[in-house]
C-alpha positions as a Markdown table, in Angstrom:
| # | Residue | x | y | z |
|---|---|---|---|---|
| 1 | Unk | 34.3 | -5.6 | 13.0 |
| 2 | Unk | 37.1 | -7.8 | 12.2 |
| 3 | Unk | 40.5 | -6.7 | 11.7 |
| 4 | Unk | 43.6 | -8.4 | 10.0 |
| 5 | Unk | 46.5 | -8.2 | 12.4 |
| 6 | Unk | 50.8 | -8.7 | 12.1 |
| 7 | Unk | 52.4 | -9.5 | 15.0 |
| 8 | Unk | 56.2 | -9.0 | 15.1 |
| 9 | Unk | 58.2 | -12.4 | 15.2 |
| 10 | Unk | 60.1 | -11.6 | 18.1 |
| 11 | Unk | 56.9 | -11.8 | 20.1 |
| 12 | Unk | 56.1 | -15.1 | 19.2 |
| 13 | Unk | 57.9 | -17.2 | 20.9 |
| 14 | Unk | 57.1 | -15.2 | 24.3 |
| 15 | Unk | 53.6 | -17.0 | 23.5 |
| 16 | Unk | 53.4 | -20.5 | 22.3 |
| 17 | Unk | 50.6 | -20.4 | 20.0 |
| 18 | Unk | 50.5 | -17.2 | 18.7 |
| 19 | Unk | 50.1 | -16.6 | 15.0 |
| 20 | Unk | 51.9 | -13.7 | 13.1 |
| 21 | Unk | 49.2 | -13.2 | 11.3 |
| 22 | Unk | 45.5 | -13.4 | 12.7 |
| 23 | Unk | 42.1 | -12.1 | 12.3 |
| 24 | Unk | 40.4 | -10.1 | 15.4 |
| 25 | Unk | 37.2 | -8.4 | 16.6 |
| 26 | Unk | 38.1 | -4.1 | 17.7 |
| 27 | Unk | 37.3 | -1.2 | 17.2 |
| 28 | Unk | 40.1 | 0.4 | 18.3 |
| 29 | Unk | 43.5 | -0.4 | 18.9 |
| 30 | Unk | 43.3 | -0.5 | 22.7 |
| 31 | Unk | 40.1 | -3.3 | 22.0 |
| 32 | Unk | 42.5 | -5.1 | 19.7 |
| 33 | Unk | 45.0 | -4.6 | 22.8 |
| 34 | Unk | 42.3 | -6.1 | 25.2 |
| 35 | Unk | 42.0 | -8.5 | 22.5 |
| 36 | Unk | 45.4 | -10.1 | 22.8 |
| 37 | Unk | 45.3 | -9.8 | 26.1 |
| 38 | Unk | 42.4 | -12.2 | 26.1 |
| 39 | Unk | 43.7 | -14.9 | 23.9 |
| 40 | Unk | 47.8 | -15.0 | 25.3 |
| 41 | Unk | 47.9 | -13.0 | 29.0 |
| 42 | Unk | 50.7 | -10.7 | 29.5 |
| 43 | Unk | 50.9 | -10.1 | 25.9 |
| 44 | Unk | 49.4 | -6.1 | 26.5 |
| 45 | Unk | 52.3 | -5.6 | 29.1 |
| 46 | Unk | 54.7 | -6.7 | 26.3 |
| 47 | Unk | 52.9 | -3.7 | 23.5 |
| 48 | Unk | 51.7 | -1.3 | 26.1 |
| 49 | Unk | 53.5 | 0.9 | 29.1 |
| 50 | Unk | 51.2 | 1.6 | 32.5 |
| 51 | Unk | 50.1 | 5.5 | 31.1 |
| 52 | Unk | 48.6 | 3.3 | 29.0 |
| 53 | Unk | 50.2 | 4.2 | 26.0 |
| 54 | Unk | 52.0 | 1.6 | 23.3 |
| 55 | Unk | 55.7 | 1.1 | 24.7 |
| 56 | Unk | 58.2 | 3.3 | 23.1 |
| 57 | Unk | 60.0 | 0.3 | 20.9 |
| 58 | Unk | 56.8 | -1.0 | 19.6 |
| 59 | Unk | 55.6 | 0.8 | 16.8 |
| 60 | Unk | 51.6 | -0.2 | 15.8 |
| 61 | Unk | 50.4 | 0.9 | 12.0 |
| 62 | Unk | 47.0 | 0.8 | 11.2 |
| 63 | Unk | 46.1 | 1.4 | 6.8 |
| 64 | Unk | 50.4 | 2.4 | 6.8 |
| 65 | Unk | 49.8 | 5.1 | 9.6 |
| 66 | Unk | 50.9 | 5.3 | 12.5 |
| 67 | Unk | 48.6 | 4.7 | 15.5 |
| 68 | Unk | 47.9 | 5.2 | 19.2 |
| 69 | Unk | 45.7 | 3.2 | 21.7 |
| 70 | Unk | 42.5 | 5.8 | 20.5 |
| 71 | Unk | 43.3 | 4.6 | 16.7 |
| 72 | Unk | 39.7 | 4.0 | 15.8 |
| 73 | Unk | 39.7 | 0.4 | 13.2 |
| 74 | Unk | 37.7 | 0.4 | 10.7 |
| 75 | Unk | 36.3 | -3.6 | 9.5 |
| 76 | Unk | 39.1 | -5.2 | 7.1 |
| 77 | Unk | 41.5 | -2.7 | 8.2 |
| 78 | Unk | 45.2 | -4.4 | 8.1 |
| 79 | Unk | 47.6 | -3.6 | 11.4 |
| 80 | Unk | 50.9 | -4.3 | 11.5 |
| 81 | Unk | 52.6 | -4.3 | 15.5 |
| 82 | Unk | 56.3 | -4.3 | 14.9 |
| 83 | Unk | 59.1 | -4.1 | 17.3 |
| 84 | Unk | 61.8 | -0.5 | 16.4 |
| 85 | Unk | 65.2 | -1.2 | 15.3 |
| 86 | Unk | 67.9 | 0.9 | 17.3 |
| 87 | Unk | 71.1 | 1.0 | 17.4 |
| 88 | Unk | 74.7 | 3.3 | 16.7 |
């Protein structure tokens, strides 16, 4: 069940290595979580709060919708993580 995924370029360079754009094994957005987690540690505390829930700047999209942690994946489908843009 693999998944196309975006990771926001400000991420990146928290993880040498990383790709922005790579191909993963979930089901769900919490597996693709678990996922990342795997391949660069610390990298679900930089997407995800302790509830768990996705942090409040970090938006996750999923076929252009927005998702949460029980987002079910279908195979092929494209997510996009992206950080929120704030500011007065």
């Amino acid at each position: 069940m693999s998944v196309t995924v975006t990771l926001p370029a400000a991420l990146l360079p928290l993880f040498p290595g990383a790709p922005g754009l790579l191909q993963l094994d979930a089901g769900t957005v919490a597996e693709l979580m678990d996922a990342l987690e795997a391949r660069w540690p610390g990298m679900r505390d930089r997407l995800c709060d302790s509830r768990p829930a996705i942090r409040r700047h970090i938006n996750v999209f999923v076929e252009g919708k927005r998702a949460t942690l029980d987002t079910n994946l279908a195979p092929g489908a494209e997510v996009f993580i992206i950080t929120a843009v704030s500011g007065g």
